[in-house]
mmCIF file of the C-alpha atoms, coordinates in Angstrom:
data_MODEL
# 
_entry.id   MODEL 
# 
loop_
_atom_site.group_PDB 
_atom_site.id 
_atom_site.type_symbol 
_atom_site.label_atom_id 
_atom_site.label_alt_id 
_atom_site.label_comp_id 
_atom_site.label_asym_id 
_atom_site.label_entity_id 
_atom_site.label_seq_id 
_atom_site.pdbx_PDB_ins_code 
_atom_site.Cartn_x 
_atom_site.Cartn_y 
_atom_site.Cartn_z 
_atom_site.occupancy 
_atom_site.B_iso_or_equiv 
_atom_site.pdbx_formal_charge 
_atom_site.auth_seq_id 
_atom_site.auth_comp_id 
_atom_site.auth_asym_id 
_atom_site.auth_atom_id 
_atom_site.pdbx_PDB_model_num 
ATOM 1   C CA . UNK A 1 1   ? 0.000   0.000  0.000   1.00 0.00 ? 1   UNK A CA 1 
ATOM 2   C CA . UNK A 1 2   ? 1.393   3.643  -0.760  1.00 0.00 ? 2   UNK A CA 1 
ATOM 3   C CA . UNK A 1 3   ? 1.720   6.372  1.658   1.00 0.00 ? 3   UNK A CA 1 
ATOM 4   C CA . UNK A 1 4   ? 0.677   9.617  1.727   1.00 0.00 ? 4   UNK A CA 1 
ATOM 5   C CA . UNK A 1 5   ? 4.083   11.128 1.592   1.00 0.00 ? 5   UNK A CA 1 
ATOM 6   C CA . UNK A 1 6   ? 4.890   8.890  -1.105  1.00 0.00 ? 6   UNK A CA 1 
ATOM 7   C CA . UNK A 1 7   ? 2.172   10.040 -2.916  1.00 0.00 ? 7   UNK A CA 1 
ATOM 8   C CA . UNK A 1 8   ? 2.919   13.280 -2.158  1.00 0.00 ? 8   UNK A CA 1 
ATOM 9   C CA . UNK A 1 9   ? 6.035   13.292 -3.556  1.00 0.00 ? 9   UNK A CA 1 
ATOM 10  C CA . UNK A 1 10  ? 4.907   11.359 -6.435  1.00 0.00 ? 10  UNK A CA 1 
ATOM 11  C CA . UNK A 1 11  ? 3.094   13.989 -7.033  1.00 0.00 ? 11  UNK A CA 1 
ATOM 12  C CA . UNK A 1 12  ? 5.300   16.979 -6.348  1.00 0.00 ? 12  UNK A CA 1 
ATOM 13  C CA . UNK A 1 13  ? 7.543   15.342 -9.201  1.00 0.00 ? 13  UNK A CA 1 
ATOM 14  C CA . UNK A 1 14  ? 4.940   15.388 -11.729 1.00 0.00 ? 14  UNK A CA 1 
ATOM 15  C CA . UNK A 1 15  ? 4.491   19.209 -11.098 1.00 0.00 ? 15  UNK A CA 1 
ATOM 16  C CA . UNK A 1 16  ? 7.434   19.825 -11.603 1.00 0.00 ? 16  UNK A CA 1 
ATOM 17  C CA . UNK A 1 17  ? 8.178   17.882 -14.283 1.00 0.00 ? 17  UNK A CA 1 
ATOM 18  C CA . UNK A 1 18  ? 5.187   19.270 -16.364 1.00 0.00 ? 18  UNK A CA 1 
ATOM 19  C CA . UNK A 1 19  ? 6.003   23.149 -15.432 1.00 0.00 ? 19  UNK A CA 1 
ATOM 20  C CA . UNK A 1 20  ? 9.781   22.618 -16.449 1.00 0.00 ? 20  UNK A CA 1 
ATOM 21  C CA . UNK A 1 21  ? 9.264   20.424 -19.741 1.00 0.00 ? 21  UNK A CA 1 
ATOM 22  C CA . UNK A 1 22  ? 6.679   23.144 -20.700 1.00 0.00 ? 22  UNK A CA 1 
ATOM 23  C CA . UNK A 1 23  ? 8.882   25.551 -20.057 1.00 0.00 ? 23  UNK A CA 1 
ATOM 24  C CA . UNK A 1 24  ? 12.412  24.266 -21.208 1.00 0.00 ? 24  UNK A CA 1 
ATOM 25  C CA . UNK A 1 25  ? 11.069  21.499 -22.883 1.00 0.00 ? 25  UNK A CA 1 
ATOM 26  C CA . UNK A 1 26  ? 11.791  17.788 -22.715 1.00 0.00 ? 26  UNK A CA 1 
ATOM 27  C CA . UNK A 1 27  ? 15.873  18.039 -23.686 1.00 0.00 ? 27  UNK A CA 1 
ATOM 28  C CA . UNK A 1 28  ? 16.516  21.075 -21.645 1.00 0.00 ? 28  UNK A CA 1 
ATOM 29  C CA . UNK A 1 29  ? 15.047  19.971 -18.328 1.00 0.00 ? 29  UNK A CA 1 
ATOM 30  C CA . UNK A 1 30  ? 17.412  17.434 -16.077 1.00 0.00 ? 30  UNK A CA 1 
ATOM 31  C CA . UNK A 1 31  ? 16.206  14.833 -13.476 1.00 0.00 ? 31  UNK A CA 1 
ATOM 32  C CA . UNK A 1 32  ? 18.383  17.109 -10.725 1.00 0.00 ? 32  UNK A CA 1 
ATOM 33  C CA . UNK A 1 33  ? 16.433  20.381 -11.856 1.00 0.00 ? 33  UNK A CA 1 
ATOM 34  C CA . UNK A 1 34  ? 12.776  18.373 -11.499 1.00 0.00 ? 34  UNK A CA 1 
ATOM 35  C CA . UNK A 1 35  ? 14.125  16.838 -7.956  1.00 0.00 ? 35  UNK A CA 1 
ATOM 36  C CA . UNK A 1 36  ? 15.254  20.424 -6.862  1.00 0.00 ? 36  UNK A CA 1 
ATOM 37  C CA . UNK A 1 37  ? 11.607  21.835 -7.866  1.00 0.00 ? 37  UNK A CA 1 
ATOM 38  C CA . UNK A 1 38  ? 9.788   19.179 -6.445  1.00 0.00 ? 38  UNK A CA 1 
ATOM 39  C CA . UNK A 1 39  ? 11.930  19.657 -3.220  1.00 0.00 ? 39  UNK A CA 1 
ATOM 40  C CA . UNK A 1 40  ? 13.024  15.872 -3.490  1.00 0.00 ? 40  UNK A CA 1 
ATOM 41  C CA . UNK A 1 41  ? 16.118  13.353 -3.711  1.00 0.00 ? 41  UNK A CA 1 
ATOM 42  C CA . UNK A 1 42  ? 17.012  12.194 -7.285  1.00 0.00 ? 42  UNK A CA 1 
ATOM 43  C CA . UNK A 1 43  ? 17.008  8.502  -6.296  1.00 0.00 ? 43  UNK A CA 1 
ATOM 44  C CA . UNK A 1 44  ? 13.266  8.548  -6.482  1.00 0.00 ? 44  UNK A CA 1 
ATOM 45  C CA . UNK A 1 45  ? 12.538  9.749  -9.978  1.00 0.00 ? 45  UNK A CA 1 
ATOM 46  C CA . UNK A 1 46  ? 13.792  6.357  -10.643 1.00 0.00 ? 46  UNK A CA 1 
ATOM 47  C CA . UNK A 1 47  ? 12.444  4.866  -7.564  1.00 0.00 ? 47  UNK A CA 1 
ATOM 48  C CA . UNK A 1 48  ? 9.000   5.968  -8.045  1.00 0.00 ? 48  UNK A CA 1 
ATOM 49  C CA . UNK A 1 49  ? 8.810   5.781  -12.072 1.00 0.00 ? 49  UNK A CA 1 
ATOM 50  C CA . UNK A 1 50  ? 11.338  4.604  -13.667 1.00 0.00 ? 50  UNK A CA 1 
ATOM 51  C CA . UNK A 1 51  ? 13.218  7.291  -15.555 1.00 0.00 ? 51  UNK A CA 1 
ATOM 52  C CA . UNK A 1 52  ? 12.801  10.833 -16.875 1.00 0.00 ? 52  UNK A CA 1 
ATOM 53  C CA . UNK A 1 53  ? 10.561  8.811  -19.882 1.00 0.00 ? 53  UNK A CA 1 
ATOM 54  C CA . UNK A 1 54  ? 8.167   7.274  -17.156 1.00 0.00 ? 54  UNK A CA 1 
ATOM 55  C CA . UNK A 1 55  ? 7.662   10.998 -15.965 1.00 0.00 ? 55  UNK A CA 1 
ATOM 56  C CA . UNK A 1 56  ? 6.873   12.359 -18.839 1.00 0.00 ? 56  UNK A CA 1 
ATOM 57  C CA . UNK A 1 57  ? 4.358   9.563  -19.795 1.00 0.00 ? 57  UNK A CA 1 
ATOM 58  C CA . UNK A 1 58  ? 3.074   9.577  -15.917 1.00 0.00 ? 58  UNK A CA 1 
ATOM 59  C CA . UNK A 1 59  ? 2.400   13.045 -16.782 1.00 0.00 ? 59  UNK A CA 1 
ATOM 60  C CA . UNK A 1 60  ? -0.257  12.315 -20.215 1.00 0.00 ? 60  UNK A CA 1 
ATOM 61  C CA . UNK A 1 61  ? -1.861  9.445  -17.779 1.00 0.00 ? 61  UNK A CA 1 
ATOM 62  C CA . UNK A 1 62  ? -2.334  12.068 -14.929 1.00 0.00 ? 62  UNK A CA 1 
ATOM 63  C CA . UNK A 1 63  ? -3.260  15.414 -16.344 1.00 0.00 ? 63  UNK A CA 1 
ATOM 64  C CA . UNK A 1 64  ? -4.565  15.256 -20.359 1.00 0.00 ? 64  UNK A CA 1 
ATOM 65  C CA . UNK A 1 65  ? -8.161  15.119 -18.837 1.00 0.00 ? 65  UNK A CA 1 
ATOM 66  C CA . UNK A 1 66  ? -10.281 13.768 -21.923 1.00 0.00 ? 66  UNK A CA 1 
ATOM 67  C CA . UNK A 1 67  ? -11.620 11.054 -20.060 1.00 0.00 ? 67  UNK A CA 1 
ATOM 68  C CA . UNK A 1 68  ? -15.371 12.836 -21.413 1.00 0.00 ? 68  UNK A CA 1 
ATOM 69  C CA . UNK A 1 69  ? -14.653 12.973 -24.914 1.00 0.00 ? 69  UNK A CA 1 
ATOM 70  C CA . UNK A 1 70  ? -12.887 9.232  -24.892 1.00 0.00 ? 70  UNK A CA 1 
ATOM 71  C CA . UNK A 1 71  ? -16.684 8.250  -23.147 1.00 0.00 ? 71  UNK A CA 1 
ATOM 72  C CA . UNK A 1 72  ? -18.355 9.600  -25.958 1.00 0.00 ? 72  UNK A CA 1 
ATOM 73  C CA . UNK A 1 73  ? -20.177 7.508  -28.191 1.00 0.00 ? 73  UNK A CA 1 
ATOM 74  C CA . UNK A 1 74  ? -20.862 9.062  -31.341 1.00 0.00 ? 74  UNK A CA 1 
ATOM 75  C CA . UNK A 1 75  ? -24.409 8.800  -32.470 1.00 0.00 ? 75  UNK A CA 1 
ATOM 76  C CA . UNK A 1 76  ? -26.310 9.473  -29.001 1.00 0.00 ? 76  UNK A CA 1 
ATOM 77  C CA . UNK A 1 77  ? -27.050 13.017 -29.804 1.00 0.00 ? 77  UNK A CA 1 
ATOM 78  C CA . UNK A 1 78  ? -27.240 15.263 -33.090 1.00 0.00 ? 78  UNK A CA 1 
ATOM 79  C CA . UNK A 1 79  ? -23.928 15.779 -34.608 1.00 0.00 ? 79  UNK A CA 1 
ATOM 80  C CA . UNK A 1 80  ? -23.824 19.379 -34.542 1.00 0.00 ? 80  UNK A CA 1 
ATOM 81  C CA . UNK A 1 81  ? -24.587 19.172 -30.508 1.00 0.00 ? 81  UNK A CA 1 
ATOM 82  C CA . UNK A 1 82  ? -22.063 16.246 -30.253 1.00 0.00 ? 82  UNK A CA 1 
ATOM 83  C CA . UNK A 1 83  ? -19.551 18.647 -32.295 1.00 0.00 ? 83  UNK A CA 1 
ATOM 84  C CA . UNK A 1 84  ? -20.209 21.232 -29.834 1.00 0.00 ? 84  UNK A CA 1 
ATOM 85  C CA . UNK A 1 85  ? -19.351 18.979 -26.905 1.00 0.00 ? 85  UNK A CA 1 
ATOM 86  C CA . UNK A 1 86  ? -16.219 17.664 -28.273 1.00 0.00 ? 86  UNK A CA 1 
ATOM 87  C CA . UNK A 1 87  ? -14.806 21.159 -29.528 1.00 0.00 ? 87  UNK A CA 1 
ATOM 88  C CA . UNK A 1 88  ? -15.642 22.630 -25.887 1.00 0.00 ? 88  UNK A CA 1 
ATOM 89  C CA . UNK A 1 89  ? -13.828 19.603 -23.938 1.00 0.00 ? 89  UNK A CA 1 
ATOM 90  C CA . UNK A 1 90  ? -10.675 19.987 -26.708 1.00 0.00 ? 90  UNK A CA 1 
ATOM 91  C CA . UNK A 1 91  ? -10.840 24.322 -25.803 1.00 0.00 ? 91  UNK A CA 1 
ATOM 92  C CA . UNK A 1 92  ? -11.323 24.036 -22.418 1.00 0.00 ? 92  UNK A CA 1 
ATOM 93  C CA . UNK A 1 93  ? -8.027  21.539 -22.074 1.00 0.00 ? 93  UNK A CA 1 
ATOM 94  C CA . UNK A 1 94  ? -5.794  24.269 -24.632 1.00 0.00 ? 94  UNK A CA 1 
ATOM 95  C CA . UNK A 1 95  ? -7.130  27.102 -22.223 1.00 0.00 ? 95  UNK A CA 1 
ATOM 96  C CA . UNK A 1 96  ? -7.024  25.413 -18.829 1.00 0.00 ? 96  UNK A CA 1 
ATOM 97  C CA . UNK A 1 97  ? -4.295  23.476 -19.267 1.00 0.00 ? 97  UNK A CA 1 
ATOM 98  C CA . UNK A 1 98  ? -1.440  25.606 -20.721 1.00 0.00 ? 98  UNK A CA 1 
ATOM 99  C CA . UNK A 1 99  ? 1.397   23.715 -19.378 1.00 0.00 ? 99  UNK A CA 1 
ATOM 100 C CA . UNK A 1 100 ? -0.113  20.260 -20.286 1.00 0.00 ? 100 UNK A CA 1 
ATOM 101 C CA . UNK A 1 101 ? -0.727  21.934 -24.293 1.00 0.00 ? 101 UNK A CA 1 
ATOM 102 C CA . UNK A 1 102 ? 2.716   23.247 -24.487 1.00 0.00 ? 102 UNK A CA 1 
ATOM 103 C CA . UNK A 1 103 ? 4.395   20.261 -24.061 1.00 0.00 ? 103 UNK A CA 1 
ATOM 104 C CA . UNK A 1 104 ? 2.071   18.498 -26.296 1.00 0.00 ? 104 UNK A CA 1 
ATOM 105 C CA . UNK A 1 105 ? 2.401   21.246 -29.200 1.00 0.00 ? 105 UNK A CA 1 
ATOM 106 C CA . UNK A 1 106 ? 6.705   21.392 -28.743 1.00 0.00 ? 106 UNK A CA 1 
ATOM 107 C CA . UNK A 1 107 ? 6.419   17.498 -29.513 1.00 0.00 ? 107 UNK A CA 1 
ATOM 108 C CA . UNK A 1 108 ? 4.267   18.045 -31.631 1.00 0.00 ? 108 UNK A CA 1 
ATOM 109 C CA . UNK A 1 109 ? 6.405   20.536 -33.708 1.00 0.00 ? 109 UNK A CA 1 
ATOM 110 C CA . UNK A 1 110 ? 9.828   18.908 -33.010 1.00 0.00 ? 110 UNK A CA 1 
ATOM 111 C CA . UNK A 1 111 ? 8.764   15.182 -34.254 1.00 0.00 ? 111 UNK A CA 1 
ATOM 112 C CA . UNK A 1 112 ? 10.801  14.050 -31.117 1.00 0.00 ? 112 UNK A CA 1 
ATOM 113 C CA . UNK A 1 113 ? 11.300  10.356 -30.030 1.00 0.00 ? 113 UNK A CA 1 
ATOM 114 C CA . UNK A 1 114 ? 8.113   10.962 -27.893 1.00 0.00 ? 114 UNK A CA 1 
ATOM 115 C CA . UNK A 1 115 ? 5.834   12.130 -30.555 1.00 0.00 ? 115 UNK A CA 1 
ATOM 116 C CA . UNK A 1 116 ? 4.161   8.823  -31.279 1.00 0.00 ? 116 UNK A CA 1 
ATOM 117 C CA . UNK A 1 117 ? 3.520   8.240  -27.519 1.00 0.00 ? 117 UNK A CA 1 
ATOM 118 C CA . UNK A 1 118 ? 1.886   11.776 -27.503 1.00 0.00 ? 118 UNK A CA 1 
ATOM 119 C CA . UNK A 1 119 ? -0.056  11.214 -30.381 1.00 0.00 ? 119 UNK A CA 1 
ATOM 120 C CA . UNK A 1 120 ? -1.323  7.684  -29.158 1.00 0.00 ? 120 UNK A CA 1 
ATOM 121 C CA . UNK A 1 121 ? -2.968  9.752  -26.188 1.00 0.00 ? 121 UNK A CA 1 
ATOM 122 C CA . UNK A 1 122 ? -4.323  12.246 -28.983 1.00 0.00 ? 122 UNK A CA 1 
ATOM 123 C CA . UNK A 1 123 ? -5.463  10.081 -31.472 1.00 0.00 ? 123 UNK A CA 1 
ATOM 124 C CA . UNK A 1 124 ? -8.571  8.775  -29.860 1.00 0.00 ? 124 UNK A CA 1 
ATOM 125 C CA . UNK A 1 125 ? -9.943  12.257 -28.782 1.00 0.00 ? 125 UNK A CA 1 
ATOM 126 C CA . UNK A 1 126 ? -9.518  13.111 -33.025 1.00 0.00 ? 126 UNK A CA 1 
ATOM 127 C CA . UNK A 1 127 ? -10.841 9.400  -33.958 1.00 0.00 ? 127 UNK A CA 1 
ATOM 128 C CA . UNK A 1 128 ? -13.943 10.513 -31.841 1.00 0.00 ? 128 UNK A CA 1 
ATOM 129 C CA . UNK A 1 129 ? -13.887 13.674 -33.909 1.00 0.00 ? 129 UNK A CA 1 
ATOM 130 C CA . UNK A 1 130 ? -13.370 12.309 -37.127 1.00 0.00 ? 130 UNK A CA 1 
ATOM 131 C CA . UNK A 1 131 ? -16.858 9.442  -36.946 1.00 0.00 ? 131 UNK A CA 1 
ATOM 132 C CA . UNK A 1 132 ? -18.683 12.856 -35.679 1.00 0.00 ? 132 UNK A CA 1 
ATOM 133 C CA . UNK A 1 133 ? -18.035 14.295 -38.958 1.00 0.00 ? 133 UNK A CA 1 
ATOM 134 C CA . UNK A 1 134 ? -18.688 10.823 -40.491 1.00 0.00 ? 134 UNK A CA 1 
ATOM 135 C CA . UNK A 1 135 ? -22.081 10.707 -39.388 1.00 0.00 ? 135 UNK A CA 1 
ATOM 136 C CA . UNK A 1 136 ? -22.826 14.521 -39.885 1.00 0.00 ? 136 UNK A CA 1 
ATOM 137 C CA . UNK A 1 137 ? -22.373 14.255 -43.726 1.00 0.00 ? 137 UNK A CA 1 
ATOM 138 C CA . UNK A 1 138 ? -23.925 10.476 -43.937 1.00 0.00 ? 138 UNK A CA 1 
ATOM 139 C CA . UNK A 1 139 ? -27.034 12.361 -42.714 1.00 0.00 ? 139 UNK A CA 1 
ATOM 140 C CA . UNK A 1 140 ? -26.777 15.538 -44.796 1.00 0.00 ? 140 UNK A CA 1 
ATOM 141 C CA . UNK A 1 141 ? -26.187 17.573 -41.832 1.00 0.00 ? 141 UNK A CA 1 
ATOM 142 C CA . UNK A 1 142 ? -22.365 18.418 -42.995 1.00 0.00 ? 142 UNK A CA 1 
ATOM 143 C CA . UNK A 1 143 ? -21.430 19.243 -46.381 1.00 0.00 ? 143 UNK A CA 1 
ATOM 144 C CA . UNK A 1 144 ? -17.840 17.548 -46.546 1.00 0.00 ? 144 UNK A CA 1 
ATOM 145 C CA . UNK A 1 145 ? -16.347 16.844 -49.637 1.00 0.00 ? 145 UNK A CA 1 
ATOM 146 C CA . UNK A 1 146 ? -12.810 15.380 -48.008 1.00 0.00 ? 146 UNK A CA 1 
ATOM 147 C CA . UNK A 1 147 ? -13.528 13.737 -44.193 1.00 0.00 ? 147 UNK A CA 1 
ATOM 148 C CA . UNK A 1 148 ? -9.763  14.053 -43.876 1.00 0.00 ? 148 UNK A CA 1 
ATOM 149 C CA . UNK A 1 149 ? -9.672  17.676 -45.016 1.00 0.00 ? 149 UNK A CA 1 
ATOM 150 C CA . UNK A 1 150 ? -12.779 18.382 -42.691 1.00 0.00 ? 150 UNK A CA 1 
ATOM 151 C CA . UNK A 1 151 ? -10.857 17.091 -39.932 1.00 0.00 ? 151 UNK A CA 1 
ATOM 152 C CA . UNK A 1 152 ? -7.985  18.947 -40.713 1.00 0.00 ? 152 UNK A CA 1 
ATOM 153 C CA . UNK A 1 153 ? -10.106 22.564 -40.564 1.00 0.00 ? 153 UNK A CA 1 
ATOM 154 C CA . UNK A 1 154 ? -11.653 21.262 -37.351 1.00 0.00 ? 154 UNK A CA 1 
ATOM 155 C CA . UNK A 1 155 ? -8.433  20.781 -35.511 1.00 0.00 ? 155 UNK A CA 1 
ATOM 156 C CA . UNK A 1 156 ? -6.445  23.396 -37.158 1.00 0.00 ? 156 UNK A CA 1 
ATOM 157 C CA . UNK A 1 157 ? -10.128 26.289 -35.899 1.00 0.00 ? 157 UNK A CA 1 
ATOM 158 C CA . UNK A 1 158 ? -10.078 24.459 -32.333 1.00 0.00 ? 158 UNK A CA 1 
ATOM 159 C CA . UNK A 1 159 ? -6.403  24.467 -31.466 1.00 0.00 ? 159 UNK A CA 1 
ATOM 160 C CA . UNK A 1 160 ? -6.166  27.994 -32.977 1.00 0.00 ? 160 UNK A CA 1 
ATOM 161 C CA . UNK A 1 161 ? -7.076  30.161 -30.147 1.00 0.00 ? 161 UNK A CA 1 
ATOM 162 C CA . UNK A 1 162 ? -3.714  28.855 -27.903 1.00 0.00 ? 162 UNK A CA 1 
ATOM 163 C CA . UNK A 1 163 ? -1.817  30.547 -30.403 1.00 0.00 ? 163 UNK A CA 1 
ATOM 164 C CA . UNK A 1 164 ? -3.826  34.256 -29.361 1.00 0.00 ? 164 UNK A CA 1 
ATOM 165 C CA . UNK A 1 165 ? -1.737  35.495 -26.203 1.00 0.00 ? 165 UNK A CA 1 
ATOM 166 C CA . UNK A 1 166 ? 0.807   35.533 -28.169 1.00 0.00 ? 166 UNK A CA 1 
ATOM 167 C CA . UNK A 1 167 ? -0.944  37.756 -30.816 1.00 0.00 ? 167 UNK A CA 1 
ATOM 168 C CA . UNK A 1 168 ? -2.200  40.153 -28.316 1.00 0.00 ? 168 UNK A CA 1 
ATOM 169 C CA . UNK A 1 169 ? -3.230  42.136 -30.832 1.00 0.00 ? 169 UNK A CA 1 
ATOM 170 C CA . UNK A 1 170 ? -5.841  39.662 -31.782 1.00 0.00 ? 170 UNK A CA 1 
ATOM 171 C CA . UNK A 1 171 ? -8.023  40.149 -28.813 1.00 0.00 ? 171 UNK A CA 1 
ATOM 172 C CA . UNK A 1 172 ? -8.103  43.401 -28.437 1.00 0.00 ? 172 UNK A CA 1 
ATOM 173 C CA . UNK A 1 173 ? -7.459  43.732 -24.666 1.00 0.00 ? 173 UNK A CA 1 
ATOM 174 C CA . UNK A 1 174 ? -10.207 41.668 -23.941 1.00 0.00 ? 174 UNK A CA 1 
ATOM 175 C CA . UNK A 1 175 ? -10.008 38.072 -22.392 1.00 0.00 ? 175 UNK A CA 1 
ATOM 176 C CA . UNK A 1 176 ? -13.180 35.997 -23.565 1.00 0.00 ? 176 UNK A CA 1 
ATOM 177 C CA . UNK A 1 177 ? -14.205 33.488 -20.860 1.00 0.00 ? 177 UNK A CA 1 
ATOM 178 C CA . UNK A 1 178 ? -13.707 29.003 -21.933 1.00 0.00 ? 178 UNK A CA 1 
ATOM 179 C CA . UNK A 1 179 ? -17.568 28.731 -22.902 1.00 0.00 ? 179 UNK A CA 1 
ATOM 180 C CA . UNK A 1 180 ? -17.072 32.007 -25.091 1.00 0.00 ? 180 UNK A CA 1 
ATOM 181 C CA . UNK A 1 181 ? -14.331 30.637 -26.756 1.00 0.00 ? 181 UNK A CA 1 
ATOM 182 C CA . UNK A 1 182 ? -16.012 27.717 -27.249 1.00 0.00 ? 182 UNK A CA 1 
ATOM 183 C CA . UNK A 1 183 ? -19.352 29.192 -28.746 1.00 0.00 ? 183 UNK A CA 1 
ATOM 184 C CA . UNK A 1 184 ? -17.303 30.849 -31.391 1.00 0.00 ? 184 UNK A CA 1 
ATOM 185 C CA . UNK A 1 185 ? -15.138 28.645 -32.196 1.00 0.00 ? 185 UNK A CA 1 
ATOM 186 C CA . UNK A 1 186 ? -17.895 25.610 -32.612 1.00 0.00 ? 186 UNK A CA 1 
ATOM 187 C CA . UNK A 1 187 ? -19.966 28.135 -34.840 1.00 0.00 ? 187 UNK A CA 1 
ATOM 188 C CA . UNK A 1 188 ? -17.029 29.058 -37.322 1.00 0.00 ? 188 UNK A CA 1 
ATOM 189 C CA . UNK A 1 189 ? -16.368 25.135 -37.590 1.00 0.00 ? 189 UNK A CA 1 
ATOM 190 C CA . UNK A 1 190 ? -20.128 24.071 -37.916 1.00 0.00 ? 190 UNK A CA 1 
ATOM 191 C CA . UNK A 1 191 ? -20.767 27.202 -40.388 1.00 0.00 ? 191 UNK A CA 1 
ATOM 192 C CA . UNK A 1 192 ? -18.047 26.345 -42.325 1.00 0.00 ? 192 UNK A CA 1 
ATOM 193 C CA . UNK A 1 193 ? -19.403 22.665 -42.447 1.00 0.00 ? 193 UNK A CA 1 
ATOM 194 C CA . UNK A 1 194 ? -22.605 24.104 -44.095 1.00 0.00 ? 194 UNK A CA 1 
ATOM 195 C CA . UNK A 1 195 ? -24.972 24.103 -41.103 1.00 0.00 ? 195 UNK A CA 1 
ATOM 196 C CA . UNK A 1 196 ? -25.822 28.298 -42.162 1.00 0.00 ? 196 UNK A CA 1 
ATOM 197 C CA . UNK A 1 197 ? -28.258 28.570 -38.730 1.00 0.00 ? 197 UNK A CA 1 
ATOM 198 C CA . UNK A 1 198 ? -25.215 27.394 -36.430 1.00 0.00 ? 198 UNK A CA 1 
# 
């Protein structure tokens, strides 16, 4: 049985671990700099996971909270309401969960040695995405000419708004609250899907 300080350590580790790979990334952060942030002894990275790779993949089983989206069964509800659902669980991650997205988008972007591993936590929230869209233009809700290419514009509209504090200029001073984000977002996807009273 664990203890509570081993959790809490456990725990203290994966903090740090996920602010300092967001930060430096993966490469540039060290087992000693996580240990010194997490205010523990660098026998028990190993001790406790494994490795600096067991962190780092402790960290996707701990805090990429899609659990929702990966309980979603496509079909239950109208597609544009199930796209709806989806975008705002994908938007409220990007906006809640900055640390969490920015190591995901520097893998992303530098096709490292983890990028499969981080894409096999991905893929099912976009699989889910993908039979939405499926089902949307088998019932003449969407007009899709390309699934694939749909998919693409859906990703490419919801992931778009992490890229806006650093385009201050974009929001003109103003910070829009998650489910405002979401709204707009979801309407520019499912208007641009041909659904015109979105």
């Amino acid at each position: 049985m664990t203890t509570q300080p081993e959790q809490d350590i456990k725990f203290r580790i994966l903090l740090a671990a996920r602010n300092l790979f967001a930060s430096q990334g993966y490469e540039g952060t060290s087992v000693r700099q996580i240990c010194e942030q997490a205010g523990a002894n660098v026998s028990l990275i190993s001790y406790h996971f494994g490795g600096k790779e067991k962190v780092f993949e402790a960290l996707f089983d701990n805090y990429l909270p899609m659990k929702a989206v990966l309980a979603f069964e496509p079909g239950s509800r109208p597609p544009v309401e199930e796209l709806r659902m989806i975008i705002g669980e994908i938007v409220k991650f990007t906006v809640e969960n900055q640390e969490m997205s920015n190591i995901v988008q520097q893998e992303m972007t530098l096709e490292s040695v983890r990028t499969d591993m981080v894409k096999s936590f991905l893929h099912p929230v976009w699989s889910v995405v993908k039979q939405i869209l499926v089902l949307g233009r088998d019932q003449r809700v969407f007009q899709i000419d390309s699934i694939n290419h749909a998919l693409l514009f859906v990703m490419g509209a919801t992931l778009s708004y992490k890229m806006a504090p650093k385009h201050q200029v974009l929001l003109d001073g103003k910070i829009p609250s998650v489910e405002e984000i979401s709204v707009s977002i979801t309407r520019f996807i499912v208007r641009g899907l041909g659904v015109a009273d979105a």
